[in-house]
DRENDO-1510 file (C-alpha; in Angstrom, 1 decimal, always signed):
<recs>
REC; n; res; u; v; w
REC; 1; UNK; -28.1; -106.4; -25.1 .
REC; 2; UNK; -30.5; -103.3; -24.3 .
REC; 3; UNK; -28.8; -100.3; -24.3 .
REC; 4; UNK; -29.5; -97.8; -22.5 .
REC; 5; UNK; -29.9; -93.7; -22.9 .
REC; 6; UNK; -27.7; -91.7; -20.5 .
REC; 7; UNK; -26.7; -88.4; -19.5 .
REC; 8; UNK; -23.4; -86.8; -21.3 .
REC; 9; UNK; -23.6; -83.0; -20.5 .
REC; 10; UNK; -26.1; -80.3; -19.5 .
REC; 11; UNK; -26.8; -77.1; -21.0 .
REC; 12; UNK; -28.9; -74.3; -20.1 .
REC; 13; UNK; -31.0; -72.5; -23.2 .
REC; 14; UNK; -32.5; -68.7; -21.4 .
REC; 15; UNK; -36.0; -67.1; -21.1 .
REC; 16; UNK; -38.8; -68.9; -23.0 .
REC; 17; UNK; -37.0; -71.2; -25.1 .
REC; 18; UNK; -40.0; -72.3; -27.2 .
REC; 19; UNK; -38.4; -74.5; -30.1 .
REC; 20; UNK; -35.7; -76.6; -30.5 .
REC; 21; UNK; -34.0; -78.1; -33.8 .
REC; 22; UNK; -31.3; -80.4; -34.7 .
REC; 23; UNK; -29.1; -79.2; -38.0 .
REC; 24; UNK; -26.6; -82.2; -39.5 .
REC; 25; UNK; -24.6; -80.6; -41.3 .
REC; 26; UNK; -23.1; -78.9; -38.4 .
REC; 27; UNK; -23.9; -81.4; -35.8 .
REC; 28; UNK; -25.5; -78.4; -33.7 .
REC; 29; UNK; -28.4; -77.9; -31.4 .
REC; 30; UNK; -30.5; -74.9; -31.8 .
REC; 31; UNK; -32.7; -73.5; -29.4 .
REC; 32; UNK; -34.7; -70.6; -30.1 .
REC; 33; UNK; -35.5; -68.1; -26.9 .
REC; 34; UNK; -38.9; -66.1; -27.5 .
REC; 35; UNK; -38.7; -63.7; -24.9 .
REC; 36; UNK; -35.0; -63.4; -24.8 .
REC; 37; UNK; -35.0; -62.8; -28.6 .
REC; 38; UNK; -32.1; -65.3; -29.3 .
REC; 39; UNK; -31.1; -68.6; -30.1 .
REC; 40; UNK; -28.7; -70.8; -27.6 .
REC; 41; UNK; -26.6; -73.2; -29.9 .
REC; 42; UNK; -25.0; -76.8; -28.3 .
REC; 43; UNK; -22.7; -79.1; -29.2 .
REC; 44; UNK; -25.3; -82.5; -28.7 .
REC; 45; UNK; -22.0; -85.1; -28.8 .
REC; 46; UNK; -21.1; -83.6; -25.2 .
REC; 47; UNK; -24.0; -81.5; -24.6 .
REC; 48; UNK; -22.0; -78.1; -24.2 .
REC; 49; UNK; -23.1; -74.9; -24.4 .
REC; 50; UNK; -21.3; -73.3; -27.6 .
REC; 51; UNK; -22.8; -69.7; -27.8 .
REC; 52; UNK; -26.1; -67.7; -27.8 .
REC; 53; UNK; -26.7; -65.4; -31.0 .
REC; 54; UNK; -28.8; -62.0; -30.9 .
REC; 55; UNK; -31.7; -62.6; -33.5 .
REC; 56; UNK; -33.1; -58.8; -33.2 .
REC; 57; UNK; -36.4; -60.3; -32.9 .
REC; 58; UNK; -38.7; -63.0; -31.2 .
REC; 59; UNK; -38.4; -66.2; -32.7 .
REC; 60; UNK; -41.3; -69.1; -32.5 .
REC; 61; UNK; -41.1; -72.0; -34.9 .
REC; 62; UNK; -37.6; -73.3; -36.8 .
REC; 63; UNK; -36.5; -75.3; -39.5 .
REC; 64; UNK; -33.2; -76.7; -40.8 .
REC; 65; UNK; -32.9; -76.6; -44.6 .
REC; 66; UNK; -30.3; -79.9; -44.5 .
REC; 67; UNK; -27.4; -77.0; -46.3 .
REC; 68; UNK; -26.2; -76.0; -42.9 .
REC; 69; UNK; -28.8; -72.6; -42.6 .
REC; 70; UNK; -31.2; -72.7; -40.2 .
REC; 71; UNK; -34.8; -70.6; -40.5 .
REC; 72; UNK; -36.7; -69.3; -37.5 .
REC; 73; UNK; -40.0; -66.8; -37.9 .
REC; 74; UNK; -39.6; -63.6; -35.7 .
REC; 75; UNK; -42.9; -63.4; -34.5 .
REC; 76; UNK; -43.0; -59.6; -33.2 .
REC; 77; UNK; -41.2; -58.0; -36.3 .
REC; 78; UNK; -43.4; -60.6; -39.1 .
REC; 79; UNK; -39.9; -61.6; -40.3 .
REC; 80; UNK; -37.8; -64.8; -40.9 .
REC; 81; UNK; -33.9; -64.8; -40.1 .
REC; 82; UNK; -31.3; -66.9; -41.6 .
REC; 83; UNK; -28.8; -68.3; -39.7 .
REC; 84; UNK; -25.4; -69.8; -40.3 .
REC; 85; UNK; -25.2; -72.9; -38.4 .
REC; 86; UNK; -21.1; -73.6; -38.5 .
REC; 87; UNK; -20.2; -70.1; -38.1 .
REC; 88; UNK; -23.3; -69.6; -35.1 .
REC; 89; UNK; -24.3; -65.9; -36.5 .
REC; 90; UNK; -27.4; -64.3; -38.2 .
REC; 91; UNK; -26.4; -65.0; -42.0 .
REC; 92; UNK; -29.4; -62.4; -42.9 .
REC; 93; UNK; -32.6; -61.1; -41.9 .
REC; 94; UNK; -35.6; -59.0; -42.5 .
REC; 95; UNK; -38.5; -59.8; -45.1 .
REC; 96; UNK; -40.5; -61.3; -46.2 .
REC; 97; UNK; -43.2; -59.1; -44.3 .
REC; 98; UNK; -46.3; -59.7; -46.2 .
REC; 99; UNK; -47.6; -62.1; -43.5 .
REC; 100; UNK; -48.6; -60.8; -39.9 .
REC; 101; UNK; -47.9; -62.7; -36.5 .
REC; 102; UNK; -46.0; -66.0; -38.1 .
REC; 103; UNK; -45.2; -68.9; -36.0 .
REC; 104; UNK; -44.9; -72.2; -37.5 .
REC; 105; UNK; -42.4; -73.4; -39.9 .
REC; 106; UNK; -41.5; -76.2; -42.3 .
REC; 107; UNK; -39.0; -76.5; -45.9 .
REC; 108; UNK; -39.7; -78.2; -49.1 .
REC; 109; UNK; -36.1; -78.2; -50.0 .
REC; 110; UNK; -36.2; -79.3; -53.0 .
REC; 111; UNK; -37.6; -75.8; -54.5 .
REC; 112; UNK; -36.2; -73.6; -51.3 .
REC; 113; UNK; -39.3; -73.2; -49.8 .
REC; 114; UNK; -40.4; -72.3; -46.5 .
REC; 115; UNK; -44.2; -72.8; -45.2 .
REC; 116; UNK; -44.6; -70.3; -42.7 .
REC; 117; UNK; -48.1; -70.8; -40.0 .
REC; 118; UNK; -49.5; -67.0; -39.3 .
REC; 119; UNK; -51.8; -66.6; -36.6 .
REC; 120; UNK; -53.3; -64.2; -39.9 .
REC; 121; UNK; -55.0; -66.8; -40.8 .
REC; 122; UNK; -52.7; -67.4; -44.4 .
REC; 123; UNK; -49.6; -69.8; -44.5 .
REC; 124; UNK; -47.1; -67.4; -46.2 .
REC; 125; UNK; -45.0; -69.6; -48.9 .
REC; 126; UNK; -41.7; -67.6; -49.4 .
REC; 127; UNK; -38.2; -68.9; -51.2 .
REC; 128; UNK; -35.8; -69.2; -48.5 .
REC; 129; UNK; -33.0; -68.4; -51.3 .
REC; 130; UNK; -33.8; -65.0; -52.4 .
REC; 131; UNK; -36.3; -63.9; -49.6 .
REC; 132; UNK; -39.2; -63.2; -51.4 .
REC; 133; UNK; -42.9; -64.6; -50.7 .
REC; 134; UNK; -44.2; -66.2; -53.4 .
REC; 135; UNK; -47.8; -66.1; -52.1 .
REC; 136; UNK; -49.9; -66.9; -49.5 .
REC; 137; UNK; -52.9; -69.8; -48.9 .
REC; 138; UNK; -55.8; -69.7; -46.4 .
REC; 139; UNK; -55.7; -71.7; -43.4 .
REC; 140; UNK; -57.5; -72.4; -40.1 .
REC; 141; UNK; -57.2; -70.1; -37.2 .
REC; 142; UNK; -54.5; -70.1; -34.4 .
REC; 143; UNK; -51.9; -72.2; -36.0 .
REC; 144; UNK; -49.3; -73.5; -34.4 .
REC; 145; UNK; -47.7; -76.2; -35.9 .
REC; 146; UNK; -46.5; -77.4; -39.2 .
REC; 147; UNK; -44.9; -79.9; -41.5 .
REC; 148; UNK; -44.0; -80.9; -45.7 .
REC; 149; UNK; -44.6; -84.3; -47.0 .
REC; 150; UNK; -42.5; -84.0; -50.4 .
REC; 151; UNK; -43.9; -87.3; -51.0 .
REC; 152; UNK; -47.2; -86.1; -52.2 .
REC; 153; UNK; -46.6; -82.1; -52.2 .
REC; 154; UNK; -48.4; -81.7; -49.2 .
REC; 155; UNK; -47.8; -79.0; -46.1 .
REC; 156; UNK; -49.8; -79.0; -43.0 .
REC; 157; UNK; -51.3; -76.5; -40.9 .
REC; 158; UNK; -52.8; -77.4; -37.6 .
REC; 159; UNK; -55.1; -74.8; -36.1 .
REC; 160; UNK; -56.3; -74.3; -32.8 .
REC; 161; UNK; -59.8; -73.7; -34.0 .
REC; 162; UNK; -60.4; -77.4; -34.4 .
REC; 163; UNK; -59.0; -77.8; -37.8 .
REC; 164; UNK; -55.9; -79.2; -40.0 .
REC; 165; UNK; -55.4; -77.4; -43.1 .
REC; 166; UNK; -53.8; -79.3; -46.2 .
REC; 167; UNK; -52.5; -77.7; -48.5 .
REC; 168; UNK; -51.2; -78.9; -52.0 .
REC; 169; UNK; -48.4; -77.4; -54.4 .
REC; 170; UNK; -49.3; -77.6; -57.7 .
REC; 171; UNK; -45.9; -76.3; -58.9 .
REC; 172; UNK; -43.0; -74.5; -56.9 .
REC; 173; UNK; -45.3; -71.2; -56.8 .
REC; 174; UNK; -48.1; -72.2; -57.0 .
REC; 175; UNK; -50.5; -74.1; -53.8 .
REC; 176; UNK; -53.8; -74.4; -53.2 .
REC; 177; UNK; -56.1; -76.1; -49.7 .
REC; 178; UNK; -56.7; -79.3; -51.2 .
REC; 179; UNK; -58.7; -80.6; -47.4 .
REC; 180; UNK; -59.4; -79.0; -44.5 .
REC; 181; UNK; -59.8; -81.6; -41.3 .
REC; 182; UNK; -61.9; -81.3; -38.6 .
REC; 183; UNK; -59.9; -81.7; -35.3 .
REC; 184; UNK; -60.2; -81.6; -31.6 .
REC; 185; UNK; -60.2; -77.6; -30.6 .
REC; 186; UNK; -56.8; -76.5; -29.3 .
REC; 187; UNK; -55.3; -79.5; -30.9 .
REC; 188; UNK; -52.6; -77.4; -32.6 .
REC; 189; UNK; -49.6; -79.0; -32.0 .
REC; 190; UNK; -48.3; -81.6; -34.2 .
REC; 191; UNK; -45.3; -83.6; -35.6 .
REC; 192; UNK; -44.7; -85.3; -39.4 .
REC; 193; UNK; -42.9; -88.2; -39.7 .
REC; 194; UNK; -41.3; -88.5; -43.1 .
REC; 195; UNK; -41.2; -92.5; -43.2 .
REC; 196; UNK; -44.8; -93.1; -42.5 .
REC; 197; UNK; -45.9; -89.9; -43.8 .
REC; 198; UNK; -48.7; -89.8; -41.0 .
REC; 199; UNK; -49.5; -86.5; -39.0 .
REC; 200; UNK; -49.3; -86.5; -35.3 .
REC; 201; UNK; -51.0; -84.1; -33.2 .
REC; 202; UNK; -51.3; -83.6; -29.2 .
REC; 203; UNK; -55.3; -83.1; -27.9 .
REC; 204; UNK; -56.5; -83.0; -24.7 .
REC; 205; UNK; -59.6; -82.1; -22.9 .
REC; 206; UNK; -60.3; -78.0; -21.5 .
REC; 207; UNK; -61.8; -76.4; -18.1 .
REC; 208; UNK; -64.0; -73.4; -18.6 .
REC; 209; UNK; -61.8; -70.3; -19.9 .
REC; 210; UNK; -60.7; -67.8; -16.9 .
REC; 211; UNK; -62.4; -65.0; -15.8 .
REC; 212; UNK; -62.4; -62.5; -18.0 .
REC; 213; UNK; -62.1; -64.5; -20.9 .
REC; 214; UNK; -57.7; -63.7; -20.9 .
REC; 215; UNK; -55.5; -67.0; -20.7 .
REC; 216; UNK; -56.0; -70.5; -21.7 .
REC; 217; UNK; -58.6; -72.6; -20.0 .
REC; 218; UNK; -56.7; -75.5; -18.0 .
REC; 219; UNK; -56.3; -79.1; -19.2 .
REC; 220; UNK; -58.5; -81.7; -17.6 .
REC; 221; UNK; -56.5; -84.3; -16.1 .
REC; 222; UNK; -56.4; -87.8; -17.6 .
REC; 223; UNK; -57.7; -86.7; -21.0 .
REC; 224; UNK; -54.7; -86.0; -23.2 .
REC; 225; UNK; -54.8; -88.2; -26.2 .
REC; 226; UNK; -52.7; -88.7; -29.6 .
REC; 227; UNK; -54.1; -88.3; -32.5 .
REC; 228; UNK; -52.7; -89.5; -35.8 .
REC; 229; UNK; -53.9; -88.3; -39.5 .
REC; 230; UNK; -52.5; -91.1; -42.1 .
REC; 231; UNK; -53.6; -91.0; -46.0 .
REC; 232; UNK; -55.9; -93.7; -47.4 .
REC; 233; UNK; -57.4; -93.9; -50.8 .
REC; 234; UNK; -55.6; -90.8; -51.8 .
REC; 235; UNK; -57.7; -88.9; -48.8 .
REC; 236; UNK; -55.9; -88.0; -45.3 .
REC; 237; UNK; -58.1; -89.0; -42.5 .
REC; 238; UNK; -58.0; -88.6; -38.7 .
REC; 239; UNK; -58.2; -91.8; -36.0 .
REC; 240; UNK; -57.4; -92.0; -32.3 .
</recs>
């Protein structure tokens, strides 16, 4: 018998809600509002809204470390706040700061680690335990998305400029860019999925930029394609 998604309750998130995650331990939705510098948590089983929590800063990218705290960069204020996911409040925030502008995310939880995308041009390593960077790696410009493969110690970076960055952890501190892959420009987007350990990314074809050179040029319609970046012969490779 098919069965059949429905509808069981509607929430509202607030301004520029930009990232969404899903934490099991508390069976909680997290949605983290840029401009409104908060995050809007819901109860997914009935889809009500449970509360909204001050971050202090702008949040982009989030993770969930699978203990029941959730990470989120603070994009304005180059800092990464903790949250407590059963008690829905800030658990602690503030450094690291040694990486400017950061906006994607991803955990190895195995060593505590969180891979933070900064528009810098580094991806900032830090321990989510105590707080502290361990260091930062080189990476492609305009990142925006992220994702770990513990698999093979590999964290992605994919860049607007037309490039995925891969880089490779040697040992909990210590990670260098094992490949860098060319990519579609603006094709910064992407997803990782853990059971196939392939990288998915969004790419479409762009208009001319506007006038004055401000804004993003517009999609052309009927272009958008998926791309997917799977490992052969020990070497990650892109296909359409």
């Amino acid at each position: 018998m098919e069965e059949r998604l429905r509808s069981v309750g509607k929430s509202g998130a607030t301004e520029d809600a930009d990232a969404i995650v899903y934490d099991a331990p508390s069976n909680r939705v997290f949605t983290l509002n840029g401009d409104a510098h908060s995050s809007t948590v819901i109860d997914p089983k009935v889809g009500k809204l449970i509360t909204t929590i001050s971050l202090g800063g702008k949040p982009e990218y989030r993770a969930s470390a699978g203990d029941g705290k959730v990470y989120s960069n603070l994009t304005d204020t180059a800092e990464v706040v903790e949250i407590d996911a059963a008690k829905a409040s800030v658990a602690r925030g503030g450094p690291p700061r040694r990486a400017r502008t950061r906006v994607s995310m991803a955990t190895g939880t195995t060593h505590h680690r969180l891979f933070s995308g900064c528009r810098s041009g580094v991806r900032a390593v830090s321990d989510y335990q105590s707080g502290k960077v361990i260091t930062t790696v080189p990476i492609g410009q305009g990142v925006d998305g992220a994702g770990y493969d513990p698999a093979a110690a590999d964290a992605f970076a994919s860049n607007a400029d037309g490039t995925q960055t891969v880089i490779h952890r040697d040992s909990p501190d210590q990670y260098h860019v094992v490949q860098t892959i060319e990519t579609p420009r603006f094709s910064r987007n992407m997803g990782f999925d853990l059971s196939s350990h392939r990288v998915f990314l969004a790419a479409a074809k762009f208009g001319d930029a506007p006038a004055g050179g401000r804004g993003r040029p517009p999609v052309l319609p009927g272009t958008f394609s998926l791309l997917v970046i799977e490992r052969s012969r020990g070497t990650l490779s892109l296909w359409q």
